[in-house]
N, C-alpha and C positions, 0 to 999 in steps of 0.2 A: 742628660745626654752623655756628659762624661762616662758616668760610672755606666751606662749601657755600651755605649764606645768602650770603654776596656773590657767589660764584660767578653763583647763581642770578638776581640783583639787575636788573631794567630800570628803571632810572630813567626814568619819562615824564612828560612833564609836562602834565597835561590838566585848564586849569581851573584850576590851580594845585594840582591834586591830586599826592602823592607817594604811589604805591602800592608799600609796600616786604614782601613777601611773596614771595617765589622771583617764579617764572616766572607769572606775574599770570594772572588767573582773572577775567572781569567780576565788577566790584563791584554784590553786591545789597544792596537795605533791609534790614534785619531788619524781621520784618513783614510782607513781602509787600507786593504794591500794584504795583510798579514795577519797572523793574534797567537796569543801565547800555547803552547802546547798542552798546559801543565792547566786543569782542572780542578777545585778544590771542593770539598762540598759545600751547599750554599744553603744556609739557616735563615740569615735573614738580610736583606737589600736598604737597611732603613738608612743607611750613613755612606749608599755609593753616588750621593749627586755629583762630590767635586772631584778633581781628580790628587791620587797621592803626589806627594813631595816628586819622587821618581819622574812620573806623567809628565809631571810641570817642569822639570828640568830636561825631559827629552822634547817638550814641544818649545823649549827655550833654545834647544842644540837645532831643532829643523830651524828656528825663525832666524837665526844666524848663516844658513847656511841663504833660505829665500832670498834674505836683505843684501847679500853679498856683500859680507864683513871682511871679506880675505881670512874664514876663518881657516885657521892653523890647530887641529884637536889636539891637547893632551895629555898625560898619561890618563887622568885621570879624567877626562872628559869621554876618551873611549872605553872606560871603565862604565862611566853611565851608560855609553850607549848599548852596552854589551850586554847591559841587565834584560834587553829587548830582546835580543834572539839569541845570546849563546846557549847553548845545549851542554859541554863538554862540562863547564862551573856548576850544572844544576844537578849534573847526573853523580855530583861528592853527595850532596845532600839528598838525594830522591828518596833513597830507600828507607832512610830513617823517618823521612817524613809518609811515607804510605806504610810502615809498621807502627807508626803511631794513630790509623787513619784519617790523616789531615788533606790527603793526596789519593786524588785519584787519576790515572792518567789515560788522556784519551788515544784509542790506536791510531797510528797516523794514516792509515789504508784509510780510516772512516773520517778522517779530516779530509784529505783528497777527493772523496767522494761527494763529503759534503758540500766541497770545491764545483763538484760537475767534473771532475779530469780524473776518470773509472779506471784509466791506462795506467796512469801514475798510481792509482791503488792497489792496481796488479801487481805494477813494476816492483811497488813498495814489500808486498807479499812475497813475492821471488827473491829477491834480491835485501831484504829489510832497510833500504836507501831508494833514494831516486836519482837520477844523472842532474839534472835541471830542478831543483827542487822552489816550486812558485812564492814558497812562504818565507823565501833570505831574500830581507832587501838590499839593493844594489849597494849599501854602505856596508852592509854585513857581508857580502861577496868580497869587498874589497879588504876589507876586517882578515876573511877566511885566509883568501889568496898570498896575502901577506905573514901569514901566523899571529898579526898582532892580537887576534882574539885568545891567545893564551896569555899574554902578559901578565893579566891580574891573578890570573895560578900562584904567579910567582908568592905570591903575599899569602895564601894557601899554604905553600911551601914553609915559608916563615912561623906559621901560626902552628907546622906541622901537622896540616889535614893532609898534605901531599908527598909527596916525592919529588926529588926532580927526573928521577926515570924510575917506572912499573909499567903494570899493565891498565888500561885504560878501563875509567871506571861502565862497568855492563848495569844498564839500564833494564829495569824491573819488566818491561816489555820486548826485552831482547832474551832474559830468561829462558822461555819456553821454546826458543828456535838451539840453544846449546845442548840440549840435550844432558843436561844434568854435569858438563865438563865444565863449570866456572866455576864449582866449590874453591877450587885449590885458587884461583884467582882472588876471591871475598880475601881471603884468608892474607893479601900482599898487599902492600898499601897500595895504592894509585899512584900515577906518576902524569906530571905536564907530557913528557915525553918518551919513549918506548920503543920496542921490535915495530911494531907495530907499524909506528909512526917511519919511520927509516924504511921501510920493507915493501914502501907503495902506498901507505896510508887508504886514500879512498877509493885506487884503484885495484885493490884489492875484497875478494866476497870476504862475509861474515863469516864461513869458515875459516877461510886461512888467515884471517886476524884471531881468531881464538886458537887455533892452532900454533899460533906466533906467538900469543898473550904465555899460553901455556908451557912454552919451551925456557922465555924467558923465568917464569917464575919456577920451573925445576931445574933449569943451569944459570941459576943466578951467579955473579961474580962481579967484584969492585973493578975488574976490565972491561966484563961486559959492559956497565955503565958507563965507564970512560967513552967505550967506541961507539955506542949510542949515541951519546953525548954531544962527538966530534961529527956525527954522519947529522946528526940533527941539526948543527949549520948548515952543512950544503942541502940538505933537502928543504930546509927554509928558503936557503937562495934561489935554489933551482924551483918552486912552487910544485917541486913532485906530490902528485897524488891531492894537490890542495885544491876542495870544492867548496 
């Protein structure tokens, strides 16, 4: 069973998630409510009876909250939690991982739909977001609204996958919608924080966040960053643009 369990083994890395189960399977909640976006292809099912390391640490994070422990999360506790729905940590690593094809990703129009909610598959089509999106649970709303769901970038930053300001890394199914304008983007490291981010965040369409992406990374400057920088406290405080 070892040697077929390593055989089996992808190591990916999404989030800081280690999914160590054969030939990976998206990861659901227990519970219901939600499930992971990110698809992998599926060879063989022989070694998913229990759940990984991760699983068993996020159903250890809910049983503290049921038992009403006065839990207090930290850093590194919303770091697990975050391996669950952040989006922004998995989109560093997506694209290496579906150029090596270990990843396939499903469109979210046809997650919505699969849903029954054909409106929000629209929405999602028009617009490449939803206002109200059903698959963030109420802890990850709180996570968003707050920015604490960037935190563990910071460690990203350290490690030098990141920036602390560029432009926001573009996701292999947002491709097709820029029209061939995010070459020059690939081309700038990523960054926690950005034009972008400052400029409206998620009340802003998909164009004029590439169109922002893009300004920044042809007038780049060691001020621009600074005023970034500074405008990205107050839009933390103030929850502008945060969904």
């Amino acid at each position: 069973m070892r040697s077929a369990y390593g055989r089996a083994v992808l190591g990916w890395r999404l989030s800081g998630l280690y999914c160590r189960c054969g030939r990976m399977i998206p990861c659901q909640s227990y519970g219901g409510g939600w499930q992971r976006q990110f698809v992998v292809k599926i060879i063989t099912e022989e070694h998913m009876t229990y759940p990984t390391k991760k699983q068993r640490e996020l159903l250890n994070f809910i049983d503290g909250f049921i038992k009403g422990n006065g839990y207090s999360p930290s850093f590194r506790e919303i770091m697990r939690a975050l391996d669950y729905k952040s989006v922004s940590t998995v989109a560093m690593h997506v694209n290496g991982l579906i150029a090596r094809g270990w990843l396939v990703k499903k469109d979210a129009s046809l997650e919505f739909e699969d849903m029954g909610r054909p409106d929000l598959a629209d929405e999602y089509r028009r617009n490449h977001k939803v206002e109200n999106d059903p698959r963030i649970t109420r802890f990850g709303k709180i996570l968003r609204d707050t920015s604490l769901d960037e935190f563990p970038q910071f460690i990203n930053v350290l490690r030098g996958d990141l920036s602390l300001v560029g432009p926001r890394p573009i996701l292999p199914q947002e491709v097709k919608f820029s029209q061939s304008r995010t070459a020059l983007l690939h081309s700038v490291k990523s960054g926690v924080t950005g034009l972008w981010q400052v400029s409206g965040r998620s009340d802003l369409s998909f164009d004029e966040r590439i169109e922002l992406e893009l300004y920044y990374a042809q007038n780049w400057s060691f001020w621009l960053d600074l005023r970034i920088l500074f405008k990205t406290i107050a839009v933390v405080v103030r929850k502008t643009g945060a969904r």
